[in-house]
N, C-alpha and C positions, 0 to 999 in steps of 0.2 A: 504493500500500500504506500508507505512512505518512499517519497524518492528525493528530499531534503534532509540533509542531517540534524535533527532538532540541536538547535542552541538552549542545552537547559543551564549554561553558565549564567545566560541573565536573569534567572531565577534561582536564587542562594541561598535564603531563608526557608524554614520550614513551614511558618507562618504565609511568608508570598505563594511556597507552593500548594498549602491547601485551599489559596485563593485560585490556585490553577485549576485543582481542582473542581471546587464549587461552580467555576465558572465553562468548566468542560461540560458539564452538565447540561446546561444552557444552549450551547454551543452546537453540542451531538445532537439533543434531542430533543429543544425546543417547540412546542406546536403551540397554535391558535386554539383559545378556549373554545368548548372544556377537555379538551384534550390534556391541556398543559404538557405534556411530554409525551414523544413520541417512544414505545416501549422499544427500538433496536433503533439501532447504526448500522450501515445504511438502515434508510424507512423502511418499517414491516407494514404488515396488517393489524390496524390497533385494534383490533376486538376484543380485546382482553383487558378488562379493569381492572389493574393492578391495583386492588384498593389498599393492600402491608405495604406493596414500595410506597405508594405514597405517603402513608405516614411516617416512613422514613426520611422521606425528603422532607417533612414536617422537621424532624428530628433533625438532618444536618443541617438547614438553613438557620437552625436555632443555634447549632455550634459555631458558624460562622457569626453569628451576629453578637454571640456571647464571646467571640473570641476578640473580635473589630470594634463593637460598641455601633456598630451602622444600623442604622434603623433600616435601610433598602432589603436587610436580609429577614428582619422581624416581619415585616409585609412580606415579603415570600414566604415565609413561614404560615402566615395568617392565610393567604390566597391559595396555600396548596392544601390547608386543612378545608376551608371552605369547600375547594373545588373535589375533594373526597364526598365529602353529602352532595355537592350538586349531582355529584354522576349517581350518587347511589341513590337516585329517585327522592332524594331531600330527607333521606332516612340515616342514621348511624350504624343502624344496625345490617349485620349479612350473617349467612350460618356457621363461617367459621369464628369459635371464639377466637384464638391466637389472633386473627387478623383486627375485630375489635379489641383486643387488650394492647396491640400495638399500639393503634389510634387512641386507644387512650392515656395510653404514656406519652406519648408527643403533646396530648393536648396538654397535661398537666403542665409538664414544659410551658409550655406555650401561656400557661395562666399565670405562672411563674415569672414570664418576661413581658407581661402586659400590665401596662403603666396604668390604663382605665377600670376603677373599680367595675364599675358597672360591667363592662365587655370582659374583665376580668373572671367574676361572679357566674355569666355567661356561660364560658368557656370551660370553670370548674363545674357546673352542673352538668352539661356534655358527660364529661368525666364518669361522674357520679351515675349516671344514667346507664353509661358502658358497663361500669364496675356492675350495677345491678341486673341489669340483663345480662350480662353472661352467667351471673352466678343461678341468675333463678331461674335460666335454659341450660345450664352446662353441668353444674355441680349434681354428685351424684354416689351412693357407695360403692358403686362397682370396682374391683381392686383395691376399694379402699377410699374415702374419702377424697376427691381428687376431681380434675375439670377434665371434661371432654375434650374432644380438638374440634369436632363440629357436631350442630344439630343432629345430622343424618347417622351420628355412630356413636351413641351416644358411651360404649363401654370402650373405647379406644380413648386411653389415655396418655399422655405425651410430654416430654420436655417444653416443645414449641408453646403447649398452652399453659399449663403449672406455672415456669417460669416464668413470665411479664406476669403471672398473677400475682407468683409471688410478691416482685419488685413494686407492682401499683401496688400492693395491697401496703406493704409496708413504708411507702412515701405517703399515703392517704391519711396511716395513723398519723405518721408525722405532720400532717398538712393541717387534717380536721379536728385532730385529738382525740378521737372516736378510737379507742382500743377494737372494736369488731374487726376493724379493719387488718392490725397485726394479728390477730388471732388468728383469720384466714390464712394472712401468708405463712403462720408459723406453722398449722397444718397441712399447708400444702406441700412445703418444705418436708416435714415430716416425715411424709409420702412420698416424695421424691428420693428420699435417702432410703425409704423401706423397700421402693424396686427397683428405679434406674440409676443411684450411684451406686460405683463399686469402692470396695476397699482403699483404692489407688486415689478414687474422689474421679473415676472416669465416669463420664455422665453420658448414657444410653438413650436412644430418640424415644421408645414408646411400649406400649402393649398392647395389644388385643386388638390390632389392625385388622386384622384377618378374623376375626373371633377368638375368644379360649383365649389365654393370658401372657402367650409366647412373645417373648423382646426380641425387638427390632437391633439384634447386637450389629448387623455387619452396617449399619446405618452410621456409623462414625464422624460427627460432623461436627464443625466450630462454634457454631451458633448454641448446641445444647451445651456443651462447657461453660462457654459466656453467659448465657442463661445465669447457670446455676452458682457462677459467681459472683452475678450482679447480684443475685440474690439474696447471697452470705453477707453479700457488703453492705444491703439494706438492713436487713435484719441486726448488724453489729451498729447502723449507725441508730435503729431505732432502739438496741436493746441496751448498749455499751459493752455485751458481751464479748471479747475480743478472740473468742473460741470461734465464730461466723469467721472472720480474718482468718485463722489458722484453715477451716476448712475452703475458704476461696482460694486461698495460696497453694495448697494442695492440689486444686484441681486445674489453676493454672499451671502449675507446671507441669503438674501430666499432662496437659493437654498439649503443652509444648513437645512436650519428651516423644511425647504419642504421634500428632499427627503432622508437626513443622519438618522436613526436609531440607537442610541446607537456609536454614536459618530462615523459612520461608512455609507459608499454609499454602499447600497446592491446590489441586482436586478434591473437591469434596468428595469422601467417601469411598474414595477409589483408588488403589496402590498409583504411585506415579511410574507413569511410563513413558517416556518423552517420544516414541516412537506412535503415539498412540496423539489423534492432532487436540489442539488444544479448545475448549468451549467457554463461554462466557453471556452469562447471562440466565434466564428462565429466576425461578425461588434461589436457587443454590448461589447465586451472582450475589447475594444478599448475606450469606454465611456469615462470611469472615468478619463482616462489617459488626455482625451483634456479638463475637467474641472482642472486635476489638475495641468497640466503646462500653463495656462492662469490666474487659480487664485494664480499662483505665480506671475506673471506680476501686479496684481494689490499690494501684500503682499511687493512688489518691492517699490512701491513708498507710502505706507498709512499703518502703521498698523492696523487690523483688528482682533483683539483679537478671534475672535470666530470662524472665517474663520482658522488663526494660530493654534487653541484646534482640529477642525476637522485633519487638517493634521497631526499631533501628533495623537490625537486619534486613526484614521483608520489604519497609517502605525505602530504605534503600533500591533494595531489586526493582520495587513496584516504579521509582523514579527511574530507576537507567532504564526498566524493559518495556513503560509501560507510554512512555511520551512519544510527539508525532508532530512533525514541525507543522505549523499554523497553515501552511499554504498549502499544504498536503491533504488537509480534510474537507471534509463535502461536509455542509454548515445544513444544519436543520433550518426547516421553513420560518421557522415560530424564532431564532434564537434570537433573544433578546439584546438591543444594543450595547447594555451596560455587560455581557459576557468578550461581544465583541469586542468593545475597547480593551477592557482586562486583558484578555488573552493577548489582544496585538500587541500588547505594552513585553508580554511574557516572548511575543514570538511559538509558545509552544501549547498543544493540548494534550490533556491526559487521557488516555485510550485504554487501558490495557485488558488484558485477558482476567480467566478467574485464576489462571497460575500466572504469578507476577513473577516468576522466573522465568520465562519468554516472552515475545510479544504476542500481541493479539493476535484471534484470527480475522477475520473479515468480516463476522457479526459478532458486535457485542450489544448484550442488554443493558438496560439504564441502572439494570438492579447492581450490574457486576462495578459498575462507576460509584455507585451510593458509598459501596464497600470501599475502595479505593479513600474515597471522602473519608468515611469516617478513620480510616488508617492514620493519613495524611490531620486528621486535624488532632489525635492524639499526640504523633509525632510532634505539632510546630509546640502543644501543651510542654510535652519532655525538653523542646529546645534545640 
């Protein structure tokens, strides 16, 4: 694809580059409302409503803007939550919980970085809203005390949805004062350590997909780690108990130990094999992203030297393998003027694959960029 040698010299800071980031974004996959984003590079077929990336894209607009102070990323942040209910027919709600608990941790964010009481109050009752429809369509005893992943299954239980339960559940006590709310995450937590952690604090996607109560073991993915250590870290910052720390720490570094290659998270799920071509994009494009803004929450309060060398390491790789000089790429419809100037300032865009130790292949999803972002904006935090 490239046929310019990207100049990433004039971007030096780690801070400028997750403005490269955010502004790739933009860039690749911008569309005309209410699209807002077009799901591939080159253009796909949008029929698919990505409703979890977006509130991702909720989420890192929110890092950028807490990282900058610029109010242009708070309004992206607001426009992309909004444009999540326009398309979903003006409703919150859809049948997978995971995908509602997502959008409701960004919203929280979101009420958190809004200056207007009123629009504030708004946006936490959203929230509030989330948190009670999932639990009075999801929760259930099947395996044990514990949430579903969707409507339609309801004894299939999972990392994907426990986890953001846990996490809202325990920023909610913190928000509202209402103990219900840690009492949820603490039993879900509970459950999550009684089937899907192992010893080691390796954390397993799910059970009873199929029926009957068999784990989902060859399922090995970043995002359930991160989960389960965002979760540790909520629960120590709601409890003071600095025993959640001890089990975060554990499971990040197995997690390292386990699935990073050469200082780097490859393929979701799948031995690496470099003979075998490389994909980017679809849910899995989203992985790496929610291990690595969860194990900044734990890098937050402990240092962890080796969890610290992997984020270095990889967004190293993700910068040398994953950039693509400016003149080189085919610019989405929708991309908005303020990515454009960004970028021309940069001369370069961030492209990369879902293995950041090669380059992309010829389609990447918007999801495998979100990841990318969220890499990039822990790194400019470490410095």
């Amino acid at each position: 694809m490239t046929t310019t040698t990207p100049d990433a010299a004039r971007v030096q800071t780690w801070a400028d580059r997750a403005d490269v980031a955010q502004h790739s974004v933009d860039l690749l996959y911008g569309a005309a409302p209410p699209q807002l984003l077009h799901n591939g590079h080159p253009e796909v077929a949008d029929g698919t409503f990505n409703y979890w990336w977006l509130a991702h894209v909720v989420d890192c607009r929110l890092d950028a803007h807490l990282r900058t102070g610029d109010e242009a990323w708070l309004d992206a942040a607001r426009a992309t939550a909004a444009n999540i209910r326009e398309r979903n027919d003006g409703s919150l709600f859809n049948d997978y919980f995971d995908d509602m608990l997502w959008y409701a941790l960004a919203l929280l964010r979101l009420a958190a970085a809004t200056p207007d009481d009123a629009e504030r109050d708004a946006v936490e009752a959203d929230v509030v809203a989330l948190w009670k429809h999932v639990v009075d369509h999801g929760w259930n005893d099947t395996h044990g005390p514990s949430l579903s992943w969707r409507k339609q299954q309801p004894g299939y239980k999972n990392t994907p949805a426990n986890g953001p339960l846990a996490i809202l559940g325990a920023r909610l006590a913190r928000r509202t004062g209402d103990e219900r709310y840690l009492d949820r995450a603490l039993t879900t937590v509970a459950w999550l350590e009684a089937h899907l952690v192992g010893p080691d604090g390796f954390v397993e996607d799910g059970l009873g997909r199929e029926g009957g109560s068999a784990v989902d073991t060859h399922w090995r993915f970043t995002y359930n780690q991160g989960l389960y250590i965002g979760a540790c870290v909520e629960l120590y910052m709601s409890t003071g108990d600095a025993g959640w720390l001890d089990k975060a720490e554990r499971t990040a570094l197995t997690s390292v130990r386990e699935l990073a290659v050469g200082g780097v998270f490859r393929r979701e799920g799948e031995l690496v094999d470099d003979d075998v071509p490389d994909t980017a994009g679809g849910d899995v494009g989203l992985f790496k992203g929610v291990w690595y803004r969860y194990a900044a929450l734990l890098l937050d309060e402990r240092a962890v030297p080796e969890v610290e060398s992997l984020v270095r390491s990889s967004t190293d790789a993700l910068w040398e393998h994953g950039l693509v000089a400016l003149d080189d790429v085919a610019r989405a419809d929708g991309a908005p003027p303020a990515a454009v100037v960004g970028l021309g300032r940069a001369g370069v865009v961030l492209r990369p694959g879902d293995d950041w130790a090669r380059p992309a292949p010829t389609q990447v999803g918007y999801s495998t960029v979100l990841s990318a972002v969220m890499a990039l904006e822990v790194r400019a935090r470490q410095g």
